[in-house]
The first five atom37 places (N, CA, C, CB, O) and aatype in JSON, in Angstrom:
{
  "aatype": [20, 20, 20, 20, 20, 20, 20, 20, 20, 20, 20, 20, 20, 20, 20, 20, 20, 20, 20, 20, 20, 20, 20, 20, 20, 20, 20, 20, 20, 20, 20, 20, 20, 20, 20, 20, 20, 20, 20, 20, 20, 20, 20, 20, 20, 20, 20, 20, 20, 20, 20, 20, 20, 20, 20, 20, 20, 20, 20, 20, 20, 20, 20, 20, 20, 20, 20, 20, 20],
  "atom_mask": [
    [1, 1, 1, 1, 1],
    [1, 1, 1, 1, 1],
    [1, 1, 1, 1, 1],
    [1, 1, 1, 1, 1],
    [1, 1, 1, 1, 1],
    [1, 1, 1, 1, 1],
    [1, 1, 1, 1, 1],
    [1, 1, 1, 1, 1],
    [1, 1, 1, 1, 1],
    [1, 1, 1, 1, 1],
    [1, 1, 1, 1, 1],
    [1, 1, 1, 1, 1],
    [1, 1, 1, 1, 1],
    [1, 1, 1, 1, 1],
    [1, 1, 1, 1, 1],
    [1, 1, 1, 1, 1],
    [1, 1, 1, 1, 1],
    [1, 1, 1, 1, 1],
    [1, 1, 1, 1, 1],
    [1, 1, 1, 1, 1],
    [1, 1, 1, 1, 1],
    [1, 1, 1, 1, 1],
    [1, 1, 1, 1, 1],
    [1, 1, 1, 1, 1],
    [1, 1, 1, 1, 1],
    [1, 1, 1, 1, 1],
    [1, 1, 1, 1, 1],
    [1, 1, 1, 1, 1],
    [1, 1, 1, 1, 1],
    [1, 1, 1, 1, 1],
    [1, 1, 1, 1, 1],
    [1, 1, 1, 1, 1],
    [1, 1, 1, 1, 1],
    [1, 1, 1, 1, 1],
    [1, 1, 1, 1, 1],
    [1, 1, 1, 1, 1],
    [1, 1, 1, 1, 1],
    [1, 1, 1, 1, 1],
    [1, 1, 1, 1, 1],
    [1, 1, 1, 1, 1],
    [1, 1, 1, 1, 1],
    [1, 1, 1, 1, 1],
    [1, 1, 1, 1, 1],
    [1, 1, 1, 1, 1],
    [1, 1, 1, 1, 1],
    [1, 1, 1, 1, 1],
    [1, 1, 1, 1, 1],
    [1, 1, 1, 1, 1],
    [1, 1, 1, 1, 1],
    [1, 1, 1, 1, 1],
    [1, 1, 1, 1, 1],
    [1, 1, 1, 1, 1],
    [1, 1, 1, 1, 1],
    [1, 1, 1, 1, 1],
    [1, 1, 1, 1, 1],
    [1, 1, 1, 1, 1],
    [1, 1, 1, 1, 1],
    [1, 1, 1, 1, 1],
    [1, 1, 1, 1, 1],
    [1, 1, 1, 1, 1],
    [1, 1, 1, 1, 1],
    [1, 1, 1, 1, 1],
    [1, 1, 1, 1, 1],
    [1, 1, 1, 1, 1],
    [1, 1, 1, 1, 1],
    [1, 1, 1, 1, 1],
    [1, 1, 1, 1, 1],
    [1, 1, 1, 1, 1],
    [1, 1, 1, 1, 1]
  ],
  "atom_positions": [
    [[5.25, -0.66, -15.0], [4.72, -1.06, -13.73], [5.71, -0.69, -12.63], [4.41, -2.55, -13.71], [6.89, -1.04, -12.69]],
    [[5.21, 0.05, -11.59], [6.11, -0.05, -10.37], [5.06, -0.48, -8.9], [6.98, 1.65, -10.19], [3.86, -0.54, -8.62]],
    [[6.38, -0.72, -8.23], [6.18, -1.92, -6.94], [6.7, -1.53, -6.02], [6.73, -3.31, -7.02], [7.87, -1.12, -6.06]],
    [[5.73, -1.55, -4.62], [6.47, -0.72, -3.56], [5.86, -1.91, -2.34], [5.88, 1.3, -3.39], [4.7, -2.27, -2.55]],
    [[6.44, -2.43, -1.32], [6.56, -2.97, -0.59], [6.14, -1.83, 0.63], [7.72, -3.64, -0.77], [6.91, -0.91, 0.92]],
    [[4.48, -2.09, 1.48], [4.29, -0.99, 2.47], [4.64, -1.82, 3.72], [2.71, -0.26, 2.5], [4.06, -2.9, 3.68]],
    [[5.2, -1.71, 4.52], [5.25, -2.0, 5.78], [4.84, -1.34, 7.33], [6.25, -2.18, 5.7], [5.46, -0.32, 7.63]],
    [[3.78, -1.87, 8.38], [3.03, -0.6, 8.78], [3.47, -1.33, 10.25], [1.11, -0.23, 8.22], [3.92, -2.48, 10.29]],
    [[3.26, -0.42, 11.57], [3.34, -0.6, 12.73], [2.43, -1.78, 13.28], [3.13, 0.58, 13.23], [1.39, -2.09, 12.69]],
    [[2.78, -2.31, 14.22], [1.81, -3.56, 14.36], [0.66, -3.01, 15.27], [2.6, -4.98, 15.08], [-0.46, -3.52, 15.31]],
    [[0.98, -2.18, 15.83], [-0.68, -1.68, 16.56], [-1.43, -1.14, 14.81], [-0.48, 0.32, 18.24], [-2.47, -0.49, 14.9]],
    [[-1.13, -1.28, 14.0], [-2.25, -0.45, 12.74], [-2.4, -1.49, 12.54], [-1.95, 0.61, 11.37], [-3.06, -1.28, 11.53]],
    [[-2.37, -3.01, 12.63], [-2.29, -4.31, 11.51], [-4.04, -4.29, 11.0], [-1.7, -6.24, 12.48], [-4.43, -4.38, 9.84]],
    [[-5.09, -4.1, 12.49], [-6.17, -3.69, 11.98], [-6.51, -3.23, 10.76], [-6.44, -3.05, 12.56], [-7.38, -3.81, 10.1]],
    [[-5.83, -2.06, 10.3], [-6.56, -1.29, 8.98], [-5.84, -1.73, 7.49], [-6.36, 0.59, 9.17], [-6.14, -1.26, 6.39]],
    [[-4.71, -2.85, 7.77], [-4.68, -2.95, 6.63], [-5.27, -3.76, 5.83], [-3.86, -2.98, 6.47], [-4.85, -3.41, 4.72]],
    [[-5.83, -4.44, 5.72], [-7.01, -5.13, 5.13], [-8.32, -4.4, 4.1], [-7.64, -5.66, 6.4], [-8.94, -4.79, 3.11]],
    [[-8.33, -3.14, 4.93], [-9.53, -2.06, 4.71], [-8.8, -1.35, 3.2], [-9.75, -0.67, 6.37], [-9.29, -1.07, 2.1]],
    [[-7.26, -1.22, 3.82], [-6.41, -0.28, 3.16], [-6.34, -1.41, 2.04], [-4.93, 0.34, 3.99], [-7.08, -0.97, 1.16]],
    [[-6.01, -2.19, 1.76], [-5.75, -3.25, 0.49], [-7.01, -3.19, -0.09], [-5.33, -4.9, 0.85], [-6.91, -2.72, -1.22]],
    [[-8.03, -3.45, 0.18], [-9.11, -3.35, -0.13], [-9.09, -1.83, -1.48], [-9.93, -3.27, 1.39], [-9.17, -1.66, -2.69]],
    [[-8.97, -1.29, -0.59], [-8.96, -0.08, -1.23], [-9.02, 0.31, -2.21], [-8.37, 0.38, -1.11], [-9.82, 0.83, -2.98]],
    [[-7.62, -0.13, -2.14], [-6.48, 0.14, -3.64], [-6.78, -0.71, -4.41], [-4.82, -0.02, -3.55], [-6.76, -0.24, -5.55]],
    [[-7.16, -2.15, -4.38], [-7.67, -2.61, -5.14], [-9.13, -2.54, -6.28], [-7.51, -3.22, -4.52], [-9.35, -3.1, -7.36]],
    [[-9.95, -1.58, -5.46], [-11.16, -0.98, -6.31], [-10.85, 0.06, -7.2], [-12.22, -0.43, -5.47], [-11.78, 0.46, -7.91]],
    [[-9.28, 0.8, -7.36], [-8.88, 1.7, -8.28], [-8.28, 0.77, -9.59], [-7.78, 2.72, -7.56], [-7.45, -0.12, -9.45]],
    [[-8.84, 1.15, -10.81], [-8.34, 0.99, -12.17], [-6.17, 1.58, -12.11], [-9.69, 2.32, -13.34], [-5.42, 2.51, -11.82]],
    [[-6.2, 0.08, -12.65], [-5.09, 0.11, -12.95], [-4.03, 0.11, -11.39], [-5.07, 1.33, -13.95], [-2.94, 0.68, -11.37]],
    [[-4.45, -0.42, -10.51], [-3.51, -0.88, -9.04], [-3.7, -1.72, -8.81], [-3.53, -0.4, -7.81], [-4.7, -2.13, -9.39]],
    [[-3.08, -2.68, -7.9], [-3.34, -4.01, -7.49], [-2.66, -3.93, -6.06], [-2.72, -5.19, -8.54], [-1.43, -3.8, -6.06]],
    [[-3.33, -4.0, -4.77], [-2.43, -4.73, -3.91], [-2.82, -6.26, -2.97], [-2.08, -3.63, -2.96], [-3.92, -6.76, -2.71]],
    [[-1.47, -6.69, -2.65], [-1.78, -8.1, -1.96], [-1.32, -7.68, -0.65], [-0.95, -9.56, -2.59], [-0.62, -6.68, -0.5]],
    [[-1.73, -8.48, 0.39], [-1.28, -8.17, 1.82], [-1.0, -9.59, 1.97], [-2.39, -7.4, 2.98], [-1.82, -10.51, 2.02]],
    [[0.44, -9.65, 2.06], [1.71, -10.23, 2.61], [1.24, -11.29, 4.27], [2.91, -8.61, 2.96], [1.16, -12.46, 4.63]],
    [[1.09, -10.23, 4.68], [1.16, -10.74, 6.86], [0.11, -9.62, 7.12], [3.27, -10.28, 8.21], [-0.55, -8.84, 6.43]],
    [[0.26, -9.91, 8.49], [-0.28, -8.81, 9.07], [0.17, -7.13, 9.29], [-0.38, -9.31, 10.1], [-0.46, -6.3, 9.95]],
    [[1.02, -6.98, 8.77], [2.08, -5.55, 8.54], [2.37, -5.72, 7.37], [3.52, -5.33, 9.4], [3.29, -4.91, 7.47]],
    [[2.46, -6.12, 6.04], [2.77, -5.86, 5.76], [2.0, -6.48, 3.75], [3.78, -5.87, 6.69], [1.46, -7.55, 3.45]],
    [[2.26, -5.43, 3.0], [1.48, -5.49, 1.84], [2.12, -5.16, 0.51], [0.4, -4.67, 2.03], [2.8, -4.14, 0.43]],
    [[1.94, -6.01, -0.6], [2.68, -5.52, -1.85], [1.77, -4.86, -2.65], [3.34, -6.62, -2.67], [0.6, -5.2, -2.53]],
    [[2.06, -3.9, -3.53], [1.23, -2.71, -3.97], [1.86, -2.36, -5.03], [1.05, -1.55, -3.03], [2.95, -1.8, -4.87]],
    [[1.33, -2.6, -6.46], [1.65, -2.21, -8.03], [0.67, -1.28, -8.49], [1.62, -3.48, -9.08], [-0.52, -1.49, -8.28]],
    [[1.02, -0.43, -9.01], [0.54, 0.56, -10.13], [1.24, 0.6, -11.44], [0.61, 1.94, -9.65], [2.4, 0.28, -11.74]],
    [[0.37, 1.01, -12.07], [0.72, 1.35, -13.51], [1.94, 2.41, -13.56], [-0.61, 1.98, -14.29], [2.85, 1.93, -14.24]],
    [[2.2, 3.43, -13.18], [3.3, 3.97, -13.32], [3.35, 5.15, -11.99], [3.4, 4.5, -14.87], [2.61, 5.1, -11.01]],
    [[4.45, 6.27, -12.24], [4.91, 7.07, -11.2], [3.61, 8.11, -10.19], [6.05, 8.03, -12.03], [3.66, 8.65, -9.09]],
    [[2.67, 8.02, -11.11], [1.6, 9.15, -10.6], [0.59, 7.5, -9.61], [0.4, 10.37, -12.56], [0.37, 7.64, -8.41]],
    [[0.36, 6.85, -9.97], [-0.68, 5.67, -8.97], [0.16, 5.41, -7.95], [-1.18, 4.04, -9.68], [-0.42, 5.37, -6.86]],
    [[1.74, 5.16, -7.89], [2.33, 5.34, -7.19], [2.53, 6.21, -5.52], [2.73, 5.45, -7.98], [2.6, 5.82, -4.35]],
    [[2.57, 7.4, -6.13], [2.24, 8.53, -5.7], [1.13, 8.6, -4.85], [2.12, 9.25, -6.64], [1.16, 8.95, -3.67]],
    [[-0.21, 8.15, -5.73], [-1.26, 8.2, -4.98], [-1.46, 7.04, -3.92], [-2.29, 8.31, -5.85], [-2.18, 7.13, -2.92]],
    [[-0.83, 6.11, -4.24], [-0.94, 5.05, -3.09], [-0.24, 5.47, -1.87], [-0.35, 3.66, -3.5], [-0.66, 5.11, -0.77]],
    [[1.11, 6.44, -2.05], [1.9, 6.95, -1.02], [0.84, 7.4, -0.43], [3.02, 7.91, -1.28], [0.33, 6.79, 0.51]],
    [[0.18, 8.94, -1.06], [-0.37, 9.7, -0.29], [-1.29, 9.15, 0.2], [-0.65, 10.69, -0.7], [-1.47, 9.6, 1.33]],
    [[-2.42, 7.95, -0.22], [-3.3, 7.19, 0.85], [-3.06, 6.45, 1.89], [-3.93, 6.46, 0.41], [-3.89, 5.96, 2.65]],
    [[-1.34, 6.34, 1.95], [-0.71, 5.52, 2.92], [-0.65, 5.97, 4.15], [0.46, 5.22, 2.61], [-0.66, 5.59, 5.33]],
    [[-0.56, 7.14, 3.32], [-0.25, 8.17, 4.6], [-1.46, 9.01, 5.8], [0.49, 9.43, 3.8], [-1.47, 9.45, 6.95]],
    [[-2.48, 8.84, 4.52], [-3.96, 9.36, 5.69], [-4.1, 8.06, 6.48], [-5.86, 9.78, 4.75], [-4.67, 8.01, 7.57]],
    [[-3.61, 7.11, 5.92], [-4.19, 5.61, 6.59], [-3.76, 5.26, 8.22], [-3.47, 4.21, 5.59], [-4.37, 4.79, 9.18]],
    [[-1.88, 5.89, 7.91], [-1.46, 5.32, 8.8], [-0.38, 6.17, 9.08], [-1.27, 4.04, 8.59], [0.24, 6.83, 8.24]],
    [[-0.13, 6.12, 10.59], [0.64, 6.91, 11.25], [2.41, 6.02, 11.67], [-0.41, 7.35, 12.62], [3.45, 6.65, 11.85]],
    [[2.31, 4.99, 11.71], [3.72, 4.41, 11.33], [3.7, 3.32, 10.54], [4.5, 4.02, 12.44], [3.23, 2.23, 10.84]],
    [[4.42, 3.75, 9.16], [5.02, 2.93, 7.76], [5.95, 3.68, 7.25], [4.01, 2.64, 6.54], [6.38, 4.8, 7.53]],
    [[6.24, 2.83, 6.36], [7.35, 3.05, 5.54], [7.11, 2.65, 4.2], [8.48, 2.41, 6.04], [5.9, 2.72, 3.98]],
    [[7.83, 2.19, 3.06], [8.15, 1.83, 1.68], [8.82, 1.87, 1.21], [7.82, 2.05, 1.0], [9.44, 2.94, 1.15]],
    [[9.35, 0.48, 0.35], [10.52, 0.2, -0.23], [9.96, 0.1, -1.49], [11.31, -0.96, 0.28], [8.91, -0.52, -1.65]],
    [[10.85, 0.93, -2.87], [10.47, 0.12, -3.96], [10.98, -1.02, -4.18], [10.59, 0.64, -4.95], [12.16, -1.23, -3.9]],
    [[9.97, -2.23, -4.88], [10.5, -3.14, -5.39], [10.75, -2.84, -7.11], [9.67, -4.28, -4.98], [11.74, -3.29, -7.67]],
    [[10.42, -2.58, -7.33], [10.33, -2.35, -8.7], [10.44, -1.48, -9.56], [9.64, -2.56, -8.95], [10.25, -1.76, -10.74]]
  ]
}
């Protein structure tokens, strides 16, 4: 399992909800949203990972990510 902590600009706080949503309808991910900026996000390993980056990234124009895990 790995764990990445997304943290997003507060003018986006809107879409993250949509964005958790999301990821949660994919097999084998899970994410929780934290606050309003900010969301914890597990996958099964390095490739769901990956793909959560790259959806992070159509989503939103300022974030970041820390692994936790």
């Amino acid at each position: 399992m790995k764990a990445t902590k997304l943290t997003i600009g507060f003018r986006e706080w809107s879409k993250l909800a949509d964005f958790v949503e999301t990821i949660n309808e994919e097999d084998e991910m899970v994410a929780y949203q934290i606050d309003n900026t900010t969301a914890l996000l597990v996958a099964a390993g390095e490739c769901g990972l990956a793909w959560i980056e790259a959806q992070a990234a159509q989503w939103f124009e300022d974030y970041y990510t820390t692994i936790v895990k």
